[in-house]
C-alpha positions in Angstrom: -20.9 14.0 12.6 -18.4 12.9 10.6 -18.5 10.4 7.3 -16.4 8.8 5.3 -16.7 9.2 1.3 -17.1 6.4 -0.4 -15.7 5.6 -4.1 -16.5 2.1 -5.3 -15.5 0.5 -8.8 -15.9 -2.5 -10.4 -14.7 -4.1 -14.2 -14.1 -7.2 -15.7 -11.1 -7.4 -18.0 -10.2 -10.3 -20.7 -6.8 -11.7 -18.7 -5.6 -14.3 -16.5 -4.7 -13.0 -12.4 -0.9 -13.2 -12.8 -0.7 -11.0 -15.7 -3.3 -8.4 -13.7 -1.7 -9.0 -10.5 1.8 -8.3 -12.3 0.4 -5.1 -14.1 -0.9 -3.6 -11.2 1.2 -4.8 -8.7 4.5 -3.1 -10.1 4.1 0.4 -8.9 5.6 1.9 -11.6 2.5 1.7 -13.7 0.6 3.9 -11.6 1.3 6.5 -13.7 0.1 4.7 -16.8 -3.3 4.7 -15.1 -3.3 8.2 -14.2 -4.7 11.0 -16.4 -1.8 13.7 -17.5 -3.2 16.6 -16.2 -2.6 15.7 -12.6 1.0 15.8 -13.0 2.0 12.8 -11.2 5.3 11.9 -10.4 6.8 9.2 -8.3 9.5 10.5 -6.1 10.8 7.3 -4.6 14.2 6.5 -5.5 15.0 2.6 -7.0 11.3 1.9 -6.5 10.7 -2.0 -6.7 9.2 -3.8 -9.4 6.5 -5.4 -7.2 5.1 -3.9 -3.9 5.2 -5.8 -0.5 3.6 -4.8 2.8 5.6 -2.0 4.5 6.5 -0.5 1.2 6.7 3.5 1.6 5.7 5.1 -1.8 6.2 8.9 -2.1 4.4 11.0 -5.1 3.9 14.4 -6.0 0.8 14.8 -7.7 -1.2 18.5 -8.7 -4.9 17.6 -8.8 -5.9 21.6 -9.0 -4.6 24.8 -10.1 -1.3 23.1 -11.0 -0.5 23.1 -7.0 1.8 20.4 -6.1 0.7 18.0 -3.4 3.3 16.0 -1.5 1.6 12.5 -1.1 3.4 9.2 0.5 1.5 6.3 1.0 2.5 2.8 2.0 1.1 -0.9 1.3 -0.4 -2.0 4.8 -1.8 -5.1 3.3 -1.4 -7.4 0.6 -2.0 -11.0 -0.5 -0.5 -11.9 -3.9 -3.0 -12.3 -6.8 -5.9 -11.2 -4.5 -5.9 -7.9 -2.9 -3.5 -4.9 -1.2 -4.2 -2.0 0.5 -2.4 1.5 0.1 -3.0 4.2 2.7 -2.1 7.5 2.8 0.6 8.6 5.6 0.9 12.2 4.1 -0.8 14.2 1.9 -4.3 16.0 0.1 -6.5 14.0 2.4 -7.4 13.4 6.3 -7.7 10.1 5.8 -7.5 7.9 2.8 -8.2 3.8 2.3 -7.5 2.5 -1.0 -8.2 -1.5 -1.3 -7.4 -3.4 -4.6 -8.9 -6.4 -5.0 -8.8 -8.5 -7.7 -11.1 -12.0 -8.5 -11.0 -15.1 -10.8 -14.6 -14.9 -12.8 -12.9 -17.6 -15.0 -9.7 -18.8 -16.5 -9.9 -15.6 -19.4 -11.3 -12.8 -17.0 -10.4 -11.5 -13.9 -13.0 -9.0 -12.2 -10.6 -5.8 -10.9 -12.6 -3.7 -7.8 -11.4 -0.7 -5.9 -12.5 0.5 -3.0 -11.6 3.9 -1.7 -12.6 5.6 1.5 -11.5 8.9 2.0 -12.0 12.1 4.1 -11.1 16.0 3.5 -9.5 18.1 6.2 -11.3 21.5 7.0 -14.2 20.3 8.9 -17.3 21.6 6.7 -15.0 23.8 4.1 -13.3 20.1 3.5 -17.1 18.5 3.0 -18.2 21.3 0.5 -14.9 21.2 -1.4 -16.1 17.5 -1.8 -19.3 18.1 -3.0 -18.5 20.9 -5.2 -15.3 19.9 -6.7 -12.9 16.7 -5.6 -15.9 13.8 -5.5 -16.2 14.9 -9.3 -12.2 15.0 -9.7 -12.1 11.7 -8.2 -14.9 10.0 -10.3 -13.1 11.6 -13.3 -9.8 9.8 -12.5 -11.7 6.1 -12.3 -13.6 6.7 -15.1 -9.8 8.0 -16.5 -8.2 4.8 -15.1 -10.9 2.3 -16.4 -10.5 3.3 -19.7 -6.8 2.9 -19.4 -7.4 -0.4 -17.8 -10.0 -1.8 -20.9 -7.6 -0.9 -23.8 -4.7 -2.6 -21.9 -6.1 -5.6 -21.6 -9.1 -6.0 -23.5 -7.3 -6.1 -26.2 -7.7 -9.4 -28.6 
């Protein structure tokens, strides 16, 4: 039977919900959240400053061996200063669910979760290339991207 990975993440940042939604909101700094190595590019020509429902991202990215992966995703759902949702339509992964939600604790912090669910093609290869190798590569990249996320705007 087959089952879905999970990736959760949670973090509280020092900022008020239209500065967060604005950061991360623009898909241009996708890259500034995204560690070197992977080589990520964004392909879309005259990409907008600020997504909207429908819009059609593509990426190359190389998460191993410097292999380029083709990757386009779009924005199937989003409500402004709340949450959106970016699937993949091609790429890496069988299936992959990427919500963004973002929270008011108070008028200075805003509470920033992801929620990821993803699944590997290849049947059981795909499920032990999980386990040995891209559940790690994943974790790395949200430990990567929380960091990112802190300094930017955790600064006082």
């Amino acid at each position: 039977m087959r089952q879905l990975n999970k990736i959760y993440r949670e973090q509280i940042v020092v900022s008020n919900i239209e500065t967060v939604w604005k950061f991360f909101s623009d898909p241009r700094n996708l890259s500034k959240i995204t560690p070197e190595y992977l080589n990520f590019r964004i392909l879309t020509k005259d990409l907008p400053s600020e997504i909207f429902h429908g819009l059609i991202i593509e990426y190359k990215v190389s998460p191993f061996l410097n292999i380029d992966f083709h990757w386009i995703t779009e924005i199937t759902a989003l409500k402004k200063n709340e949450y959106f949702i970016d699937e993949q339509r091609f790429g890496p992964y069988k299936f992959w669910h990427h919500l963004h939600t973002f929270e008011v604790v108070d008028e200075n912090r805003v509470k920033i979760v992801d929620l990821v669910h993803y699944l590997l093609p290849l049947g059981i290869a795909g499920r032990l290339m999980n386990s040995v190798m891209i559940r790690r590569r994943l974790n790395h990249i949200f430990d990567y991207r929380a960091k990112v996320i802190a300094n930017l705007f955790n600064q006082f």
